[in-house]
N, C-alpha and C positions, 0 to 999 in steps of 0.2 A: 195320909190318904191322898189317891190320886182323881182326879177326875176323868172320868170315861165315856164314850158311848158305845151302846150294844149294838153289834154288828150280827148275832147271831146265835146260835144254839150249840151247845156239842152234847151228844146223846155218848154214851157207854153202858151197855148192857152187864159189862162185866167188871166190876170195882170195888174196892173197899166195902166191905159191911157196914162201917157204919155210915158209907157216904148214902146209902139205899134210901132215896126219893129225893135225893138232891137234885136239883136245878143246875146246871153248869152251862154258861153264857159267854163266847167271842166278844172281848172290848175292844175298843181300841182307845189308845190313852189321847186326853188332849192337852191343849195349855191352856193359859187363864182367860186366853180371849177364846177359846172355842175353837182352834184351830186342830186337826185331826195332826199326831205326833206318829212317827213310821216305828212305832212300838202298841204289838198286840198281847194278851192275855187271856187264859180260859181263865172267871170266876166264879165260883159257888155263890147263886145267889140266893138270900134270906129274906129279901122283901118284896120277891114279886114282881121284879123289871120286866119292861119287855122291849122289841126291836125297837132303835132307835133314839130310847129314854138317853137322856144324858144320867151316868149314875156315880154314886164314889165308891171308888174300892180302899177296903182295906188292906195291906200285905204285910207279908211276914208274920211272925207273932204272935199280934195283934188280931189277925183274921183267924187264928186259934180259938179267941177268948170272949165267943161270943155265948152268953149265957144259958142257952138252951140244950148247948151241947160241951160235954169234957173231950178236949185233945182231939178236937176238930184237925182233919191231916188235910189242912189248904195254906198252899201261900197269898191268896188273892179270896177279898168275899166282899161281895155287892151292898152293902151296909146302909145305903141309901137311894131315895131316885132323886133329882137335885130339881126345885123348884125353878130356882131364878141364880145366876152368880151377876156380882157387879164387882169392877176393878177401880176403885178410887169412887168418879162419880157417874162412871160407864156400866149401863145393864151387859155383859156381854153375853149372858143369854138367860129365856126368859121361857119355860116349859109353854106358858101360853099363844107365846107367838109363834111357836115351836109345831104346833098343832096343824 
């Protein structure tokens, strides 16, 4: 999994059947201190993120094999919204101060 923030929306009116009421959200990857990484992503999201949320993406796979749906056709799906991360004994980010 990677860590990301949402930068945005992408709307498709015309896609896959079984993608029909999917959410699909602009990430952008970051690193472990919170720093924006020059690598973007459209993700199928499952929990409801929205602009801004720091969130983890799943890929590959793995973003296949989520239980609600069989042979889910994404490389990338939003799996989480990430509360707080800390590196060793460093908050580096923290949804509430985040606000």
């Amino acid at each position: 999994m990677k860590l990301a923030k949402v930068l945005g929306t992408v709307v498709s009116t015309h896609k896959e059947p079984s993608l029909t009421g999917t959410k699909f959200l602009l990430v952008q990857m970051l690193d472990a201190a919170g720093n924006d990484l020059p690598e973007y992503e459209v993700a199928a999201d499952c929990v409801g993120a929205g602009l801004t949320e720091v969130v983890l993406v799943s890929r590959g796979s793995a973003a296949r094999q989520i239980s609600t749906k069989d042979r889910y056709p994404v490389d990338a799906l939003i799996v989480a919204i990430v509360d707080t991360v800390a590196v060793g004994n460093d908050l580096t980010y923290s949804k509430r101060d985040a606000l």
